[in-house]
C-alpha positions in Angstrom: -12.8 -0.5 -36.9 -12.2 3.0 -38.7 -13.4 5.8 -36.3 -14.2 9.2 -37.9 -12.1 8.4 -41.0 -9.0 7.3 -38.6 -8.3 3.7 -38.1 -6.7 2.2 -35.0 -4.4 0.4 -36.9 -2.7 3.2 -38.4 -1.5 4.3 -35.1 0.2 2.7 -32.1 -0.1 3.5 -28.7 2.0 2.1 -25.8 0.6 -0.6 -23.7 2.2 -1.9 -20.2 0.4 -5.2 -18.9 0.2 -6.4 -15.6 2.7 -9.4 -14.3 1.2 -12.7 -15.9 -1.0 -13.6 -12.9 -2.4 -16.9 -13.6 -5.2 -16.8 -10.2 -6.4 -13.5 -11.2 -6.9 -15.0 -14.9 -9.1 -17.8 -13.6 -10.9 -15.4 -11.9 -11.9 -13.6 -14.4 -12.4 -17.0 -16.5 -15.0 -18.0 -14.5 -17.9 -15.9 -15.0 -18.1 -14.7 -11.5 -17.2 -11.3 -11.6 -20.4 -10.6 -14.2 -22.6 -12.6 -11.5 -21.4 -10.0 -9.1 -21.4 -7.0 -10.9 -24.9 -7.8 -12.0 -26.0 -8.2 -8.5 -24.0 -5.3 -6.7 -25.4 -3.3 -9.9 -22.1 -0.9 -9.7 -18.0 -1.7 -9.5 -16.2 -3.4 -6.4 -13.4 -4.7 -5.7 -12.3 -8.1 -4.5 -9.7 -8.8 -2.1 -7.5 -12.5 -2.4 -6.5 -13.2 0.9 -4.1 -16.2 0.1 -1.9 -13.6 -1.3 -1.4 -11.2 1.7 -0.3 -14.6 3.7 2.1 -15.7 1.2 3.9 -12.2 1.7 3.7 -12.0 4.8 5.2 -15.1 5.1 8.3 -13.9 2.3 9.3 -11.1 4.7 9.4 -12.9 7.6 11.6 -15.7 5.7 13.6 -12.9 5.3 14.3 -12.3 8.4 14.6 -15.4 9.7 17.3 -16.2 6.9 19.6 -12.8 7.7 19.6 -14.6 11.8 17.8 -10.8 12.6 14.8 -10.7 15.0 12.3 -8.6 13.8 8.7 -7.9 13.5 6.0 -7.2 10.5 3.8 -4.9 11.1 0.7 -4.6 8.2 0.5 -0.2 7.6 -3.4 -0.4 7.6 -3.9 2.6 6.0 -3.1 0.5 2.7 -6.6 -0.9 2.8 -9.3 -0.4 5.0 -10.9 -4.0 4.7 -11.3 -6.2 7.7 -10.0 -9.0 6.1 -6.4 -8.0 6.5 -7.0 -7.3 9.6 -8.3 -10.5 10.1 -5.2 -12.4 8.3 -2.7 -10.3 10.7 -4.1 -11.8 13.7 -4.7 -15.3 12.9 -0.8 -15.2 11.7 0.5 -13.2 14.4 1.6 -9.8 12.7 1.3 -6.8 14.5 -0.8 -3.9 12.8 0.3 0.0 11.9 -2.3 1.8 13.0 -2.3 6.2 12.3 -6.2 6.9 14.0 -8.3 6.5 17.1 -10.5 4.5 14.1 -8.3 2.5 12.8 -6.7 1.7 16.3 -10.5 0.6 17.1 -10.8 -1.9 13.6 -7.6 -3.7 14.5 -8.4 -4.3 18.1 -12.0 -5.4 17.2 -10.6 -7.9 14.3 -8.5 -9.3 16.3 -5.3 -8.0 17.3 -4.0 -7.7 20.4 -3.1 -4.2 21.9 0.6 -4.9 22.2 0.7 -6.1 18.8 0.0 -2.4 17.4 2.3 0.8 16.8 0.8 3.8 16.8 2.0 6.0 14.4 0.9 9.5 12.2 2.4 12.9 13.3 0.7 14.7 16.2 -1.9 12.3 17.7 -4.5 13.3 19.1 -5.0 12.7 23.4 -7.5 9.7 22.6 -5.6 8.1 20.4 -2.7 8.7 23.0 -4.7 7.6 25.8 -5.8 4.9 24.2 -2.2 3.5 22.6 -1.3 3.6 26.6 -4.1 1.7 27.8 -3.6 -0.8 25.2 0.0 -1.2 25.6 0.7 -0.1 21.9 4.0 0.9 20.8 3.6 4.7 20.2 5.8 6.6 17.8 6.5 9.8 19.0 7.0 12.0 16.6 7.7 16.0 18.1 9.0 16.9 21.9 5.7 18.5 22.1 3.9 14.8 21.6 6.1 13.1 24.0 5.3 15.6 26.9 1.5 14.9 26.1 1.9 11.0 26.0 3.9 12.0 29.4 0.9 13.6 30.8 -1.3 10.7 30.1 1.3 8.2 32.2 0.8 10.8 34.9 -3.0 10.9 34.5 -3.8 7.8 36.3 -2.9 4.2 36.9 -1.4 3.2 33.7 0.9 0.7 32.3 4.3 2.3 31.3 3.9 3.7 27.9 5.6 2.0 25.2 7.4 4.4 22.7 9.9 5.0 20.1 11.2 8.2 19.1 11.1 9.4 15.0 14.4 10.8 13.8 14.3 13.5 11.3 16.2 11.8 8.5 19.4 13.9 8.2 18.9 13.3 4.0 15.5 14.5 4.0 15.4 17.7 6.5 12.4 19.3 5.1 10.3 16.3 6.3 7.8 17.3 8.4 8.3 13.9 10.0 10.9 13.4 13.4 12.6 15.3 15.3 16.6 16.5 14.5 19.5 15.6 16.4 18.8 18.3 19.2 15.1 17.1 19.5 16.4 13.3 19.8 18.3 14.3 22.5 16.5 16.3 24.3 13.7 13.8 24.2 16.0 10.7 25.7 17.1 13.6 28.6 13.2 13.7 29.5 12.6 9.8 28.6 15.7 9.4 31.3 13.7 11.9 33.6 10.3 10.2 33.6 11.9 6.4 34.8 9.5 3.9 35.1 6.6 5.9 33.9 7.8 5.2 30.2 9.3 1.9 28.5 11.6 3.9 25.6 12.2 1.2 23.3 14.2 2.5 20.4 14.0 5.0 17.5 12.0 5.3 14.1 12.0 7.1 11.2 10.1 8.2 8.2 11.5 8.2 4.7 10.0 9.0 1.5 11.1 6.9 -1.3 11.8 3.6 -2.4 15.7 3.3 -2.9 17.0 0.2 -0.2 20.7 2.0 0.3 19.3 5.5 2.0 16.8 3.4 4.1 19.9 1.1 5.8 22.2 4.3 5.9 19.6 5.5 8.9 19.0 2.1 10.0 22.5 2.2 11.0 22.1 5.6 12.3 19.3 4.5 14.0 21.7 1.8 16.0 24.6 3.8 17.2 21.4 5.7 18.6 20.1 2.8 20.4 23.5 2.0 22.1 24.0 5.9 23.5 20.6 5.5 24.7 21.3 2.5 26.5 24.0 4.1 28.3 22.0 6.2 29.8 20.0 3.5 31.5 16.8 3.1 28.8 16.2 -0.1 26.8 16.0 1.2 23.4 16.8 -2.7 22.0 14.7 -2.0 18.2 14.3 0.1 15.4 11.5 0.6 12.6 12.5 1.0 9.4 8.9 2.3 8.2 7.4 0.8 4.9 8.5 1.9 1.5 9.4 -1.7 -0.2 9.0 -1.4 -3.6 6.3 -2.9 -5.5 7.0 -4.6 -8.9 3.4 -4.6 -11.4 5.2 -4.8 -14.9 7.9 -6.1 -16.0 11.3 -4.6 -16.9 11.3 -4.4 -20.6 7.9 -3.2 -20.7 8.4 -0.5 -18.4 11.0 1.1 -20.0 9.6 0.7 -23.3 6.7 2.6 -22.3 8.2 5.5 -20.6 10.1 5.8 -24.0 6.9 5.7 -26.2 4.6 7.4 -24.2 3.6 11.1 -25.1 1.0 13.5 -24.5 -1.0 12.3 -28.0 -1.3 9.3 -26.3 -3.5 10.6 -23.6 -7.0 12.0 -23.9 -6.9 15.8 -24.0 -3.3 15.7 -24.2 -2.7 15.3 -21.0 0.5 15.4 -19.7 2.4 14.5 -16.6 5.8 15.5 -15.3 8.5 13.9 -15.3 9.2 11.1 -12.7 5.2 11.8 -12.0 4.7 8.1 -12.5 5.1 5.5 -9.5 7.7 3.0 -10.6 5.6 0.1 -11.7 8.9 -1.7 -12.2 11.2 -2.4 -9.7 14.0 -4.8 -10.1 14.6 -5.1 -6.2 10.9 -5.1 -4.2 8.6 -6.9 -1.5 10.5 -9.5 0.1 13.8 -9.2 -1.9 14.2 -5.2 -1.2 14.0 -6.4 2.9 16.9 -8.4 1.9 18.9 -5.6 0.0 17.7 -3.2 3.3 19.7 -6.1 5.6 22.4 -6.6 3.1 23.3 -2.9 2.7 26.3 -1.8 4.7 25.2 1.5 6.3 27.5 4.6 5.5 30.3 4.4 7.7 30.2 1.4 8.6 32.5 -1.8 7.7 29.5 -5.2 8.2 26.0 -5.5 6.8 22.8 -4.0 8.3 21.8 -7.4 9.9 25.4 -8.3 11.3 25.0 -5.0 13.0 22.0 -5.7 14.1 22.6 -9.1 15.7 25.7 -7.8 17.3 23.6 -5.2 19.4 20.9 -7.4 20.0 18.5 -4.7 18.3 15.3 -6.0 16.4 13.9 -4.6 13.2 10.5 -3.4 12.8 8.8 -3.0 9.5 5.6 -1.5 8.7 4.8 -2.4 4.8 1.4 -1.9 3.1 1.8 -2.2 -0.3 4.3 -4.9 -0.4 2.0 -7.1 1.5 -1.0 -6.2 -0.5 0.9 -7.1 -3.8 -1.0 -9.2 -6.1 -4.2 -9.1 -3.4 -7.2 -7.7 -5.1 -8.2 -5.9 -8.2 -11.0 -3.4 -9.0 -14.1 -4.3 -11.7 -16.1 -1.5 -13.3 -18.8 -2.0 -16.0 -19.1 -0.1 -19.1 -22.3 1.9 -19.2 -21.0 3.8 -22.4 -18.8 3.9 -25.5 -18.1 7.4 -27.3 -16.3 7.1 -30.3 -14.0 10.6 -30.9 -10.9 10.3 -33.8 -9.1 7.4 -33.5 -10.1 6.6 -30.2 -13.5 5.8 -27.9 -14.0 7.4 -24.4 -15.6 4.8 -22.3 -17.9 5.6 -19.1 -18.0 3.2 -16.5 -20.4 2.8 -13.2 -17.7 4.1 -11.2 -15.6 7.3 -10.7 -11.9 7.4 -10.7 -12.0 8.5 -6.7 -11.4 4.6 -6.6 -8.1 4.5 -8.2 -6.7 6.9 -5.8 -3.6 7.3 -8.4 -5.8 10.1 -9.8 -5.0 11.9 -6.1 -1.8 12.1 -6.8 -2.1 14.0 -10.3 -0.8 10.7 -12.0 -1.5 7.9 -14.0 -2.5 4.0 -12.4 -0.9 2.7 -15.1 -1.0 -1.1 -15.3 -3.9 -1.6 -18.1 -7.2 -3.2 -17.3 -8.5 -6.7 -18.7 -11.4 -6.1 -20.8 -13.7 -9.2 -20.0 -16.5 -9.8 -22.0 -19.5 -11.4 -22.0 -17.7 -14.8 -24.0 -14.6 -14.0 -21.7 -11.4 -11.8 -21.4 -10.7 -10.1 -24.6 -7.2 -11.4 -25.7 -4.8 -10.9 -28.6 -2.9 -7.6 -30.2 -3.9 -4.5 -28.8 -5.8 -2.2 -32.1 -8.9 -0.7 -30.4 -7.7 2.4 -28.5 -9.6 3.8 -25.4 -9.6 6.0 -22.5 -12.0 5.5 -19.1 -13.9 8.3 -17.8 -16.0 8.1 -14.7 -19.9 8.5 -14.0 -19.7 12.3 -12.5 -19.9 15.3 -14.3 -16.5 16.6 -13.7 -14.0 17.0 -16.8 -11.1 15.7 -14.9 -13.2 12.5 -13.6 -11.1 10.0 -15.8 -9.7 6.8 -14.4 -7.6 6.7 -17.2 -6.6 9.4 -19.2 -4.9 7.2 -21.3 -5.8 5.4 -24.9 -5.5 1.6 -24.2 -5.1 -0.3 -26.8 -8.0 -2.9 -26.0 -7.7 -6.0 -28.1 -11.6 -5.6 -28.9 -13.5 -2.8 -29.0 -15.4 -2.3 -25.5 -19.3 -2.6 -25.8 -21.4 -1.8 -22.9 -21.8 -4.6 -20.4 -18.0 -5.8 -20.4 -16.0 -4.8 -17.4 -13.2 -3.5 -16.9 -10.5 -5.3 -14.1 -7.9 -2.8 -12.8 -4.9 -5.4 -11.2 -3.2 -5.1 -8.5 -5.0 -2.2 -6.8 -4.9 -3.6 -3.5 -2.1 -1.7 -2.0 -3.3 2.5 -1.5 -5.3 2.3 -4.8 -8.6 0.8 -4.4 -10.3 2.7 -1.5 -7.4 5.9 -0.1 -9.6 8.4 -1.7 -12.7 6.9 -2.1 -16.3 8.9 -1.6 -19.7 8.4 -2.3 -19.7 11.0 -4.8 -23.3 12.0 -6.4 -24.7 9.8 -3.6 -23.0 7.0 -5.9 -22.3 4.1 -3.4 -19.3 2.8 -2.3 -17.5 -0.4 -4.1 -18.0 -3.3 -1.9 -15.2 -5.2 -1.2 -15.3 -9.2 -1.9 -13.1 -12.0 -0.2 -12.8 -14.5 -2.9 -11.1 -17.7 -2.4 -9.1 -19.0 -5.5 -10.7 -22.4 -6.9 -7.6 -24.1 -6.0 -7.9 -23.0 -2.9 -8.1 -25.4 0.4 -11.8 -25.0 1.0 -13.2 -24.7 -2.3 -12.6 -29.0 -3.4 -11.2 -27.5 -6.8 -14.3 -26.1 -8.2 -15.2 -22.5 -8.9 -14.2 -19.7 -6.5 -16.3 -18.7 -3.3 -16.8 -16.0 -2.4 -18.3 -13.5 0.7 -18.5 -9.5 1.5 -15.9 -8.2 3.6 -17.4 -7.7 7.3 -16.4 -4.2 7.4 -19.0 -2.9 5.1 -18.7 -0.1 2.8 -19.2 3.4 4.1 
């Protein structure tokens, strides 16, 4: 279809699809999601929680298989639903918990107290009181936070607090996260002071970045740390590694060729990004396999692999992924409510706004494309009928995507649009109810192949922590 003079076809613009994902697909097959859009009468999201157990499950394979004891702890901050919440209790991982509210949701899901670390710089005394009355692992983060947590053993008849203390990665000094080599130890001097008061079990960091070598480098680091701490009497027998495992959305060759292709014509208003702006929607080594690479990684200095090392000192490794156990878990539908045509391209409008695909936050790009699902079914085929997504508020720089998908029909109002793969930080980090707009809903659907579903068409329920 020609628009102002300019046809689609004359032009091409870059595209980067999603992973094949063959359970989404039937999802969107089966005429569900228009049932629910309908009925919600604005977008949602909805959450597959077969997904989260299956990695779950991979990373804990992984440790088993490297002989390394260890622990997975789900970074809630990923996704504020209940439901994996929910899932970490009934399989026995621990939480990662940043809030006095988010310490709350994850005891009243389900898990237990000592399952939890407590993490986030600077907590508050609640959240310190309460990590000590619940027997959470606290990550402490500043000498100034470990004589407050102090205090609160002191305050009355507690349980020895559980800690660990954040290094300052020696890589990444202007982190605002950890303490430096004089911090660390003057903190075990005062840990050593306080005796039974305090249960100092091992060190942490923080490390921005996705790269596997510079995360086992401080691993080891982490280590040699553990054993001088234990000769001064404190147990200090684990480490946590943080999150920061890769996710993989698109695949290789289609990554690459977009980065190449893309330009600023290919975005509405020109807009640009800089470079490495983008998050790194492919990554050969992520989730389960980039724990492996962590383990397999000889840290500088050293002469034996991250989990030999770690099974010769009897230390266990902590974890604390979001993403890479949200991978794959949910997507986010939005309904076209308008269709602008400008040259060579339409701008659509959808009942949403783009403060649910948090990418926006960032001043980047979510750039995995959406399935256009009409009302006969997904739209498939060559991509000719460009588009960009604008939001429902009246702010210029409300676009969910700035950039011209090629669609492989032309969007009419009434089809939605499904955004994979947004479970992990995308779907509900910076979401508000902007012009009193509600928030998306969040939907546990269970796959029609699931156990309790007898083959037929996907079930479906809201997540029991409402929207807010």
């Amino acid at each position: 279809m020609a628009v102002n003079g300019t046809s689609p076809l004359t032009v091409r613009f870059p595209t980067l699809p999603a992973h094949p994902d063959p359970v989404t697909d039937a999802i969107l097959d089966s005429g569900l999601l228009q049932e629910l859009s309908h009925a919600f009468g604005g977008p949602f999201h909805f959450l597959l929680p077969h997904r989260f157990d299956a990695n779950l499950a991979a990373l804990r394979a992984v440790l088993e298989e490297a002989g390394v004891d260890g622990r997975v702890y789900y970074a809630k901050k990923a996704n504020k639903a209940a439901l994996w919440i929910e899932r970490c209790a009934a399989g026995g991982a621990g939480a990662d918990v940043a809030s006095l509210g988010e310490l709350h949701e994850a005891l009243g899901h389900g898990v237990r107290g000592e399952d939890l670390v407590v993490t986030g710089p600077a907590k508050n005394d609640e959240l310190l009181r309460a990590s000590v009355l619940q027997g959470a692992l606290t990550t402490v983060d500043s000498l100034d936070e470990l004589d407050r947590l102090l205090a609160r053993t002191r305050a009355g008849p507690h349980r020895p607090a559980r800690l660990l203390l954040r290094r300052l990665p020696p890589a990444q000094p202007e982190s605002r996260f950890g303490m430096d080599g004089a911090g660390i130890e003057e903190a075990l001097r005062r840990c050593v002071r306080a005796g039974d008061t305090i249960r100092m079990e091992g060190f942490s960091f923080h490390l921005s970045g996705y790269a596997t070598r510079p995360r086992a480098d401080l691993a080891g680091h982490l280590v040699d740390l553990c054993l001088k701490a234990r000769a001064l009497g404190l147990r200090a027998d684990r480490i946590s590694i943080g999150g920061g495992l890769a996710v993989d959305y698109a695949a290789a060759a289609d990554w690459h060729a977009f980065l190449a292709a893309q330009r600023p014509a290919h975005y509405h208003a020109r807009k640009s990004f800089p470079a490495g702006g983008f998050y790194p929607y492919h990554s050969p080594v992520a989730g389960a396999a980039a724990l492996r690479a962590v383990l397999a990684a000889v840290p500088g200095g050293g002469r034996e692999s991250l989990a030999a090392r770690l099974r010769g000192t009897r230390t266990a490794l902590l974890t604390e992924p979001g993403r890479a156990l949200l991978d794959r878990a949910g997507s986010s539908v939005f309904r076209v409510q308008g269709v602008k045509d400008r040259d060579g391209y339409a701008i659509l409008t959808v009942d949403g706004t783009s403060l649910s695909l948090s990418e926006q936050w960032f001043g980047s790009e979510y750039l995995p494309e959406p399935a256009l699902v009409t009302p006969a079914g997904r739209a498939l085929g060559p991509g000719t009928h460009p588009a960009c997504v604008g939001g429902a508020s009246c702010l210029e720089s409300d676009l969910l995507t700035w950039r011209k998908v090629p669609f492989p029909a032309r969007p009419a109002v009434g089809d939605l649009l499904v955004y994979p793969n947004t479970a992990g930080y995308q779907m509900d980090s910076n979401e508000s109810p902007f012009h009193d707009l509600p928030l998306p809903p969040k939907v546990v659907v269970e796959a029609a192949d699931g156990p309790d579903t007898g083959g037929g068409r996907p079930r479906w329920r809201l997540d029991r922590r409402p929207a807010r």
